[in-house]
C-alpha positions in Angstrom: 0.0 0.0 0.0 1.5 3.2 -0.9 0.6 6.1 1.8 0.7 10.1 1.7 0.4 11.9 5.2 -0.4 15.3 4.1 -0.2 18.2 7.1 -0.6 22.1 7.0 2.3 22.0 9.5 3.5 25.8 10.9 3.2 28.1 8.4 5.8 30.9 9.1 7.3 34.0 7.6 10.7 32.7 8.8 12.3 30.6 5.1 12.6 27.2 7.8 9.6 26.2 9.7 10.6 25.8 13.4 10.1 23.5 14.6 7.8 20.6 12.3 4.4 19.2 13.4 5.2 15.9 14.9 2.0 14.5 14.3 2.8 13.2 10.2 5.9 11.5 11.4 4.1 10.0 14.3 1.0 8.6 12.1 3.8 7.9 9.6 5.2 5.7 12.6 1.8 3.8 13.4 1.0 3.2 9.0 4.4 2.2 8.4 3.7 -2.0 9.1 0.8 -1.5 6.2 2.7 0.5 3.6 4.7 -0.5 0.7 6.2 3.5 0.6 5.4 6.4 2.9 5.7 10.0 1.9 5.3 13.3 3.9 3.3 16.4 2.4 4.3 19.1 5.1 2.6 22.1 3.6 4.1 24.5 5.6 7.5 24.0 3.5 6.1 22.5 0.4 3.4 23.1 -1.9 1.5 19.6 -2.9 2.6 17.8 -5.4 -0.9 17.5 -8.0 1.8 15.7 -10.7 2.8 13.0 -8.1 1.3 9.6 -8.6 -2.4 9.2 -6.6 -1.0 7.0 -3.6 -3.8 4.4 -2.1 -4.1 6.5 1.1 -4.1 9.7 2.4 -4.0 10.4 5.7 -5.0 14.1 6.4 -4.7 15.9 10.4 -5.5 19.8 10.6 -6.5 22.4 12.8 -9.4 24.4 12.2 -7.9 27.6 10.7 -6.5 25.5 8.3 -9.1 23.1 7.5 -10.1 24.6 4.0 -6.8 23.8 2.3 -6.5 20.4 3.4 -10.1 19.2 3.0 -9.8 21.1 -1.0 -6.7 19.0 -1.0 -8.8 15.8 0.3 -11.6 16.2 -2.0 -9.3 16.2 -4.9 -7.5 12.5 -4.0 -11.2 11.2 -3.3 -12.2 12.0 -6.3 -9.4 10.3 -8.1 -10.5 7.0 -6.3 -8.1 7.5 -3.1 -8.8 6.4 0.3 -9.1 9.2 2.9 -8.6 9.5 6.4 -8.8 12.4 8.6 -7.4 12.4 12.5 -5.8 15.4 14.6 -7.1 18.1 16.6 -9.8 19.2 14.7 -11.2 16.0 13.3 -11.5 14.7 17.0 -13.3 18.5 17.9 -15.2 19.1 15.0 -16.7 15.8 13.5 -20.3 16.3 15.1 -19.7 20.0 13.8 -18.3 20.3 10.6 -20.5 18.5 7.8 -17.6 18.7 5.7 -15.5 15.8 7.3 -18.1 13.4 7.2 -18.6 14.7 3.3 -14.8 14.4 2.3 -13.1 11.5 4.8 -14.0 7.8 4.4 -13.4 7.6 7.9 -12.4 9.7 10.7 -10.0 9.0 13.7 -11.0 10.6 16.7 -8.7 10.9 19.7 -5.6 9.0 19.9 -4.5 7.2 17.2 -2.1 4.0 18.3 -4.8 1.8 17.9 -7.1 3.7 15.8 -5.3 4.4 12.8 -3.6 0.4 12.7 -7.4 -0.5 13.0 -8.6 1.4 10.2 -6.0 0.5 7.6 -6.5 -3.1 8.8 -10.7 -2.5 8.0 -9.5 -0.5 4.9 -7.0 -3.8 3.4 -10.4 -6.3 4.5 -12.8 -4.0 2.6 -14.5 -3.2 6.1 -13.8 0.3 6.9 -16.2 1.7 9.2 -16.8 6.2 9.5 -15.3 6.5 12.9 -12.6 5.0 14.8 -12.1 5.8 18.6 -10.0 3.9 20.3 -8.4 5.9 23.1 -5.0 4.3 25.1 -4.5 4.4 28.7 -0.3 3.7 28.0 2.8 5.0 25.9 4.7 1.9 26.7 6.3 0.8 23.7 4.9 3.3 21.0 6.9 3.8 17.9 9.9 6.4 17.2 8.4 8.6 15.1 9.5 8.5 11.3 11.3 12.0 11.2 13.4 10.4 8.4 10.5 11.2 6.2 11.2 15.2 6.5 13.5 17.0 4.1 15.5 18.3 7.6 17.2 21.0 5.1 13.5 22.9 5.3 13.5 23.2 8.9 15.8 24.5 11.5 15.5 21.4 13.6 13.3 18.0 13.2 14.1 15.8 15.9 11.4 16.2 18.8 10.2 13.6 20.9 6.9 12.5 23.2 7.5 12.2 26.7 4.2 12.5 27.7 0.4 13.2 26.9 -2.4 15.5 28.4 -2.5 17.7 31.2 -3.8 17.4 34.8 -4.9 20.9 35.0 -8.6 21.7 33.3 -8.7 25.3 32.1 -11.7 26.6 30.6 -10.2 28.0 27.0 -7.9 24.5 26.6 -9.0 21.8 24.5 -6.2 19.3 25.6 -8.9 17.3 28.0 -11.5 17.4 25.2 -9.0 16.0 22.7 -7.2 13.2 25.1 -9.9 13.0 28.0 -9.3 14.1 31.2 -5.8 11.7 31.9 -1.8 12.5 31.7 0.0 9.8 30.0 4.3 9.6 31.1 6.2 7.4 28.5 9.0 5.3 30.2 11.9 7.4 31.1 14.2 4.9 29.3 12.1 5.1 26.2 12.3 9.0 25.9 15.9 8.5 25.7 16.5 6.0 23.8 14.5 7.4 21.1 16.6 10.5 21.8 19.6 8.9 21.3 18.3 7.3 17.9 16.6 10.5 15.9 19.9 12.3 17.0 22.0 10.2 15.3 20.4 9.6 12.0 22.5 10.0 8.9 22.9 13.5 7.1 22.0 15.6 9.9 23.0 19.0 10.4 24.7 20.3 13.3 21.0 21.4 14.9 19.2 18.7 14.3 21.5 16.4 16.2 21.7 19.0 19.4 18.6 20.3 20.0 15.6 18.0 21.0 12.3 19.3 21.4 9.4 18.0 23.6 6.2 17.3 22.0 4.4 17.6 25.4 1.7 20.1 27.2 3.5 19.8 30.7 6.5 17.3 31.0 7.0 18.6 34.5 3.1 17.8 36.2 4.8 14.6 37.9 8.5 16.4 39.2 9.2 12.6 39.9 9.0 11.3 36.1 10.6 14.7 35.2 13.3 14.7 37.7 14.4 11.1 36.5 14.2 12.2 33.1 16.4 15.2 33.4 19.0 13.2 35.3 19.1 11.0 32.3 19.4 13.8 30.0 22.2 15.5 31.5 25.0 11.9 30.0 23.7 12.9 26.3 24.8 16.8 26.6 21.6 17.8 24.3 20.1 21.1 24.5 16.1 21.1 25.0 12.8 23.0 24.8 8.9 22.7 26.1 6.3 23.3 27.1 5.0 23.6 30.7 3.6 25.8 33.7 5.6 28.8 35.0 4.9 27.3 38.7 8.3 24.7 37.6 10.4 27.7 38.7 8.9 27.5 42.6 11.1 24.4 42.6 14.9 25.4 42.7 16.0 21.7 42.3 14.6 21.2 39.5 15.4 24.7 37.6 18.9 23.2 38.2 18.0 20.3 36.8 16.9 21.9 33.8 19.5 23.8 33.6 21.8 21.0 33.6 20.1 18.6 31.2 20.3 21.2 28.6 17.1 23.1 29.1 17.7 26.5 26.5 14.2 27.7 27.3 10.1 27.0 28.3 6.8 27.9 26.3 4.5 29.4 29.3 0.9 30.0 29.1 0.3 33.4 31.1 -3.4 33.7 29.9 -3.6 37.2 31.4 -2.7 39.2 34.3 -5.8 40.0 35.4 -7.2 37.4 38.3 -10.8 37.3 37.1 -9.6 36.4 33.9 -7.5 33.8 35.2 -10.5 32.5 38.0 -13.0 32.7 35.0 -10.5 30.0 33.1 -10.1 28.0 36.0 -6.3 29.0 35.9 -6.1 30.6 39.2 -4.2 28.2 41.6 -1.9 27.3 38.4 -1.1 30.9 37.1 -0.8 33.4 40.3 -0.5 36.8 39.3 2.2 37.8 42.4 4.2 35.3 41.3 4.9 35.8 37.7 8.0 38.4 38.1 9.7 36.0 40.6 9.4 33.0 38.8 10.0 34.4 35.2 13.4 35.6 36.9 14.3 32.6 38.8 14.4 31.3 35.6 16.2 33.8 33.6 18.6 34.3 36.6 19.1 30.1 35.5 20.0 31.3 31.7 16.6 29.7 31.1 14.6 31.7 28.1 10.9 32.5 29.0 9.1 32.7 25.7 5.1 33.4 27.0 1.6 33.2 25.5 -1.0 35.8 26.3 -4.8 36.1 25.4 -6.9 39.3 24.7 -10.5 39.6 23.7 -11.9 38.0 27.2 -15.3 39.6 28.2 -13.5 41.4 31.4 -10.8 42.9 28.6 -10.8 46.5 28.6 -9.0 49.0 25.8 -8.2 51.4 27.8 -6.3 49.3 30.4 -5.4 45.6 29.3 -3.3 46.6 26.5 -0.8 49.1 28.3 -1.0 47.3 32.0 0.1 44.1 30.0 3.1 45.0 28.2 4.5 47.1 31.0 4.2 43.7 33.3 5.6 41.7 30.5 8.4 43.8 30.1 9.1 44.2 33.7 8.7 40.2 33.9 11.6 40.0 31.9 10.1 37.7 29.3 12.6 36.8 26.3 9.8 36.3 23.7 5.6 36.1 23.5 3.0 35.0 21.5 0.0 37.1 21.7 -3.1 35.6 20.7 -7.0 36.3 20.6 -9.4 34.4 22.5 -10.9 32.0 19.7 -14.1 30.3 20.9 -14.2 26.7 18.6 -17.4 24.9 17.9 -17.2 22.2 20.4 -16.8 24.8 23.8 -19.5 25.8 26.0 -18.3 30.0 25.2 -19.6 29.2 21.3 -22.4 28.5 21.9 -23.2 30.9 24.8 -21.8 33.8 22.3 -23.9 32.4 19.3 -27.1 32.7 22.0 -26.1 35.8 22.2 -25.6 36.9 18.8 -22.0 37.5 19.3 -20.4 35.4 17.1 -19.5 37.5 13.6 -18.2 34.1 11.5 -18.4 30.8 11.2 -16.0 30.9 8.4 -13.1 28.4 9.9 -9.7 29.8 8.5 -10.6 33.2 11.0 -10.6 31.0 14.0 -6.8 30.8 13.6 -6.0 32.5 17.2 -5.3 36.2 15.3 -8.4 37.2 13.8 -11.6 38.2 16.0 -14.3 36.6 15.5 -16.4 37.7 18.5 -17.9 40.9 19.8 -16.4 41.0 23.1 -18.1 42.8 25.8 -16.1 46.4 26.9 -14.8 46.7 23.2 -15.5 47.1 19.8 -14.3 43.6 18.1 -12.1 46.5 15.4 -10.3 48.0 18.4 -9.5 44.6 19.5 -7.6 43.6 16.5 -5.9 46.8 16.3 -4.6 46.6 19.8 -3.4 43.4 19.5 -1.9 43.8 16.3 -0.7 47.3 17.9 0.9 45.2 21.1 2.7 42.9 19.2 4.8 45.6 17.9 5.2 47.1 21.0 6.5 44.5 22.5 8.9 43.7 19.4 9.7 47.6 19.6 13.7 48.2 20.5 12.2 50.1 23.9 10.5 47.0 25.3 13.3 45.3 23.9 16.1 47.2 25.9 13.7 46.9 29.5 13.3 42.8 29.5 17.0 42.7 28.2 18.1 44.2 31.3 16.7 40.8 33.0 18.8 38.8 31.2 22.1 37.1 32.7 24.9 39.1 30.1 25.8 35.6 28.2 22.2 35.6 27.2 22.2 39.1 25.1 23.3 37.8 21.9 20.4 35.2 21.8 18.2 37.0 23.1 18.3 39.9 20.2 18.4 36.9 17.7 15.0 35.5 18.4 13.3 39.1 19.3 14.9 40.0 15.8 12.7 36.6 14.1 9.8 36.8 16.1 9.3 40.0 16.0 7.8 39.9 12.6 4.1 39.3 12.3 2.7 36.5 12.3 -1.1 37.6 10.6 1.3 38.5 7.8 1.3 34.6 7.1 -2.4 33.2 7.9 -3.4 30.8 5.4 -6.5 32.0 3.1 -6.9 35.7 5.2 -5.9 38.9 4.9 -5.6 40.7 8.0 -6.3 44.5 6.8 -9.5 42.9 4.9 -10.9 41.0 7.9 -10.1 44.6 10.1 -12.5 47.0 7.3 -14.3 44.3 7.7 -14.7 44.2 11.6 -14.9 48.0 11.2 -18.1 48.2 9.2 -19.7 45.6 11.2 -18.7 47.9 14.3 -20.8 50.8 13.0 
């Protein structure tokens, strides 16, 4: 059986994508005991290939802004007589939502897909395919190094990342971890993280990068500091540098900061949500994100040569324009952080804030390539939905601005500086610039005619 495994990946205004999806090399992992030949169509670094020759399958995984492209993509295969298959985020999220999946796929994997996906090419080779596989797993015991052989590593700055574990124990309003994975946190065998380590680091024709930098594939490594502490300790033989994801609250724990430190942690992915404490008691996020502790912790961590890149929300219903905006970068800056991601709140078809918006006639699309995290597509409460856009887009280049840049560099330990004004110099572009399918200035005349 000859496979295609086609993902929308990170599109980026940066000429590598950094770092790749994991998920095509994972499912490429899981197909490859069914498949003759296994190929990777990572859109996010190459267009698809409409001159290749129509494989038997095609396995498809998106996320709702980018949806449209890949179900065009899907509809064009099916129609030439190849099996489809659609798993991932939004195909677990949106199936009961999105007429088009059920339209387009032959089946759909929902949730995990270690037994799911094996199942359904099984059904697929016995001419029994059924619409929907779920099949979730209670174990990573023993699952399969992903195939990050299958990337062309010269479009990326690094390939090799690695799953250490799955979920989160923490259930915040605005995440859809728990609806994607249920409510469980899954730790792979220590042994196995680093022995898969060891392999993808050492696979032939690497460049320098790839070989030294690992990253994490997980939403919060550090929830059990038992499985985390025994993993660092094992890192620290393999002198790799590392990055992920997890909750600021690591840094109340000075052991394991220096266990980072010396297992070749470079830097963390935060969520900060807001710094406003209804906000965060709205989203559940109050004992998790503390408000008073954000400056010492960020700094504990810098102070560790740790980078401290955060993610922030706007367009919450307690949001303000005349406050949140300023108050925010001016605690940001002061917290020292080396880079952020701002984002807008994006309510998705499956969470109760939808439909309580669509009750109340707040929703202004239903057009999935706006729900993307950047575009509005709510009326929030205390503003008009055009101002919030603006001030985003307006905050982003404030806090890209060489001012803001001169007050957090002033946190950083001296050895740091040079890095630090590399990655504020390439992630300070803007990302709307790149959004699949929208134009940003459009959508704002847009927002601004519906606001009068």
């Amino acid at each position: 059986m000859h496979i295609v495994i086609v993902t929308p990946g990170h599109p980026s205004h940066r000429k590598k994508s950094f770092p790749p999806a994991l998920t095509a090399p994972y499912l490429a992992a899981l197909a490859t005991p069914y498949a003759k030949e296994i190929k990777i169509c990572d859109l996010a670094v190459q267009p698809f290939n409409y001159s290749a020759a129509l494989p038997d399958l095609a396995l498809f995984t998106t996320t709702m802004a980018q949806a449209d492209h890949i179900f065009e993509l899907a509809s064009y295969l099916k129609n030439r007589g190849v099996k489809t298959i659609l798993g991932g985020p939004y195909a677990t999220l949106a199936h009961n939502f999105d007429p088009r999946i059920r339209e387009i796929f032959d089946t759909v994997v929902v949730g995990e897909g270690e037994k799911a996906l094996p199942q359904a090419i099984q059904d697929l080779q016995a001419n029994q395919l059924k619409p929907t596989y779920a099949l979730p797993i209670n174990s990573l015991d023993g699952v399969p190094f992903s195939r990050l052989d299958l990337l062309d590593h010269t479009r990326y700055m690094s390939t090799t990342a690695v799953i250490g574990t799955r979920g989160c124990v923490h259930q915040c309003e605005y995440c859809s971890i728990r609806d994607i994975y249920g409510q469980k946190y899954l730790k792979r065998p220590v042994d196995e993280v680093i022995e898969e380590i060891k392999f993808q680091t050492s696979r032939a024709n690497l460049q320098w990068l790839d070989r030294k930098l690992v990253q994490f594939w997980d939403d919060n490594p550090a929830a059990d500091l038992d499985w985390f502490h025994n993993l660092l300790e094992k890192l620290i033989p393999l002198k790799k540098w590392w990055l992920s994801q997890m909750c600021l609250n690591v840094a109340d724990n000075t052991e394991t900061v220096k266990l980072m430190k010396a297992s070749g942690c470079r830097g963390i992915f935060i969520g900060i949500e807001s710094i406003n404490s209804e906000i965060l008691q709205a989203q559940r996020k109050e004992k998790i994100n503390i408000i008073d502790n954000y400056k010492r912790q960020c700094r504990n961590l810098l102070k560790h040569r740790l980078c401290v890149v955060g993610a922030i929300m706007f367009g919450f219903d307690e949001d303000r324009k005349e406050t949140t905006f300023d108050h925010t970068l001016a605690f940001l800056n002061d917290m020292g952080l080396t880079l952020l991601n701002d984002l807008i709140v994006t309510p998705y078809p499956h969470m109760d804030y939808n439909r309580k918006l669509a009750k109340e006639g707040r929703l202004i699309t239903r057009e999935a390539k706006y729900y993307n995290g950047y575009t509005v597509v709510h009326k929030p409460l205390h503003m008009k939905s055009s101002d919030l856009q603006k001030e985003v887009i307006r905050f982003r280049n404030k806090f890209y601005s060489w001012p803001s840049i001169l007050r957090r560099i002033k946190k950083h330990h001296i050895s740091k500086v040079p890095e630090f004004l590399i990655w504020n110099t390439i992630w300070g572009k803007n990302n709307q610039a790149v959004i699949p399918g929208v134009n940003v200035d459009k959508w704002l005349a847009h927002l601004e005619q519906i606001d009068t």
